[in-house]
N, C-alpha and C positions, 0 to 999 in steps of 0.2 A: 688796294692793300699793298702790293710788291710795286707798282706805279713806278717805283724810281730804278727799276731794275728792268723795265720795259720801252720803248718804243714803237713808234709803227714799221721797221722792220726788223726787229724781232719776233714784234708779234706776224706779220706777214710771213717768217720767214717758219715760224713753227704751226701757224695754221697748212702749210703749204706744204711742210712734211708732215703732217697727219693726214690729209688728205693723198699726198703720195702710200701711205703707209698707216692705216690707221690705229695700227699696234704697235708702234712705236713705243716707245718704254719714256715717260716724262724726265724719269733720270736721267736717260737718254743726251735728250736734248738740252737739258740743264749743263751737263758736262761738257756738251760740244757748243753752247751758246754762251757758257761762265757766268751762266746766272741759276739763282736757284729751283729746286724744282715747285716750290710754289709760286714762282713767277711763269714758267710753262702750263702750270695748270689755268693761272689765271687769264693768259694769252689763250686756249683752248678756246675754239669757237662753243657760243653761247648753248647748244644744244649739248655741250659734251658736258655740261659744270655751271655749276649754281652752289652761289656762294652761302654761308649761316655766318652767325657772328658766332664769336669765338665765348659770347657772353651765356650762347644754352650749349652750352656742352652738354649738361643733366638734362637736359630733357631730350638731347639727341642720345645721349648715353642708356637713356631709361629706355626708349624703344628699342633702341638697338638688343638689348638686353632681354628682348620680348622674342626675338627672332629663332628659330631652331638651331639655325647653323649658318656662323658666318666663318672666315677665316681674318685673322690677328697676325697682321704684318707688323716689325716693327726693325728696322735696319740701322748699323752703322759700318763703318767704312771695314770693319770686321766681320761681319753676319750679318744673315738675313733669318730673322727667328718668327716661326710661324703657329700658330695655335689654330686648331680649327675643333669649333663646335658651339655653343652657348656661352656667350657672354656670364658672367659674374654682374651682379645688381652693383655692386661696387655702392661705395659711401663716403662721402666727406669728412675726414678728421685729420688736425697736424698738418694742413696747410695742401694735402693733399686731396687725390681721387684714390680710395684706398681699393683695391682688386685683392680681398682677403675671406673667399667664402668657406665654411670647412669642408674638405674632399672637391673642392674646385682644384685643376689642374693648372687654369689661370690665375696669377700672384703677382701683385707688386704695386707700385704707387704712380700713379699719376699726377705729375705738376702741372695740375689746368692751368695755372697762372702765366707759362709759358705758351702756351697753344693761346694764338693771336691771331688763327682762321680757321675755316671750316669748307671747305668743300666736298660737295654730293659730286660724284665724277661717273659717268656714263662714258666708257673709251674701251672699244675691245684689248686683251691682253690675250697675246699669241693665240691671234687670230680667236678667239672665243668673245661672247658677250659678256660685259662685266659692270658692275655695278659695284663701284664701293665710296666710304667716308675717309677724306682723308683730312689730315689734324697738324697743321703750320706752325711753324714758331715764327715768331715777329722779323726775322730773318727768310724767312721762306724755307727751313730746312722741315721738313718732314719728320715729325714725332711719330707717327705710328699710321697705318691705314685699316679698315674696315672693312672687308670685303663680303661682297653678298655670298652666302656658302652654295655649294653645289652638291650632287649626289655622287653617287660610285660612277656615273659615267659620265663625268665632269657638269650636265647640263643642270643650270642654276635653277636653283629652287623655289616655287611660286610663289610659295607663301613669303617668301624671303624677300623677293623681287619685287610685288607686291606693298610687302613693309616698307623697303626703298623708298619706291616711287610715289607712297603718299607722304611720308617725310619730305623728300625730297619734293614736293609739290606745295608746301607749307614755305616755303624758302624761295621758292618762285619770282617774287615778286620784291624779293630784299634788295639791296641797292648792287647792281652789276658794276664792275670794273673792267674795263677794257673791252 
């Protein structure tokens, strides 16, 4: 997917810092390697990410949607804005993914048409276990991520973890990059 923004040490060189460091922050390394962070994800050794196509967004969106509690990253060079709890079923219209449920706290529109990858990403975040979905544009910049939710004492939720890892197991076997 990101191919032309990788080589072999690149990717050596960010397998080698997750390994030194396995919480490393992927933005992290995009900013100190001037490539994007969907190019870091895609270097990530095989165990940590497994790729979807960008073409079932809705059927990865409709499970996700099934989950009790996830948290809703979505960042730019101004904010990091964060939602945490159940997804919105969300719906197709006007070109978008529309996030309009009533008395939902989550709101706004999705341009699937932009999102040109999909990665199931397994990589601890300060120092914890973490499982989330994260959503590329054809540039490798990061639309939004999906994080598996946790409880009041931060540890991730079974059922949630669970949902993950049988999505993320449907994906297995789609074609790997790097």
């Amino acid at each position: 997917m990101f191919e032309n923004q990788l080589n072999d040490e690149i990717v050596s060189i960010i397998r080698r810092k997750v390994k030194e460091n396995p919480s490393i922050m992927p933005m992290t390394m995009a900013q100190e390697l001037n490539i994007s962070e969907g190019a870091v994800i895609q270097a990530l050794p095989l165990e940590m990410r497994v790729f979807a196509p960008a073409d079932d967004f809705a059927i990865i969106w409709k499970e996700m949607s099934k989950w009790e509690k996830v948290t809703f990253i979505a960042r730019n060079s101004g904010i990091i804005a964060e939602f945490s709890g159940q997804l919105p079923k969300g719906f197709f219209g006007n070109d978008m993914f529309n996030l309009r449920e009533k008395d939902h706290p989550l709101g706004g529109h999705i341009l699937v048409e932009k999102i040109k990858a999909i990665f199931f990403v397994s990589k601890p975040i300060f120092k914890l276990e973490s499982h989330s979905i994260q959503f590329f544009t054809s540039q490798g910049a990061q639309a939004f991520g999906i994080y598996a939710g946790r409880d009041s004492k931060r540890q991730l939720l079974d059922s949630v973890t669970q949902g993950f890892m049988t999505l993320r197991k449907r994906y297995m076997n789609t074609m790997e990059a790097t």
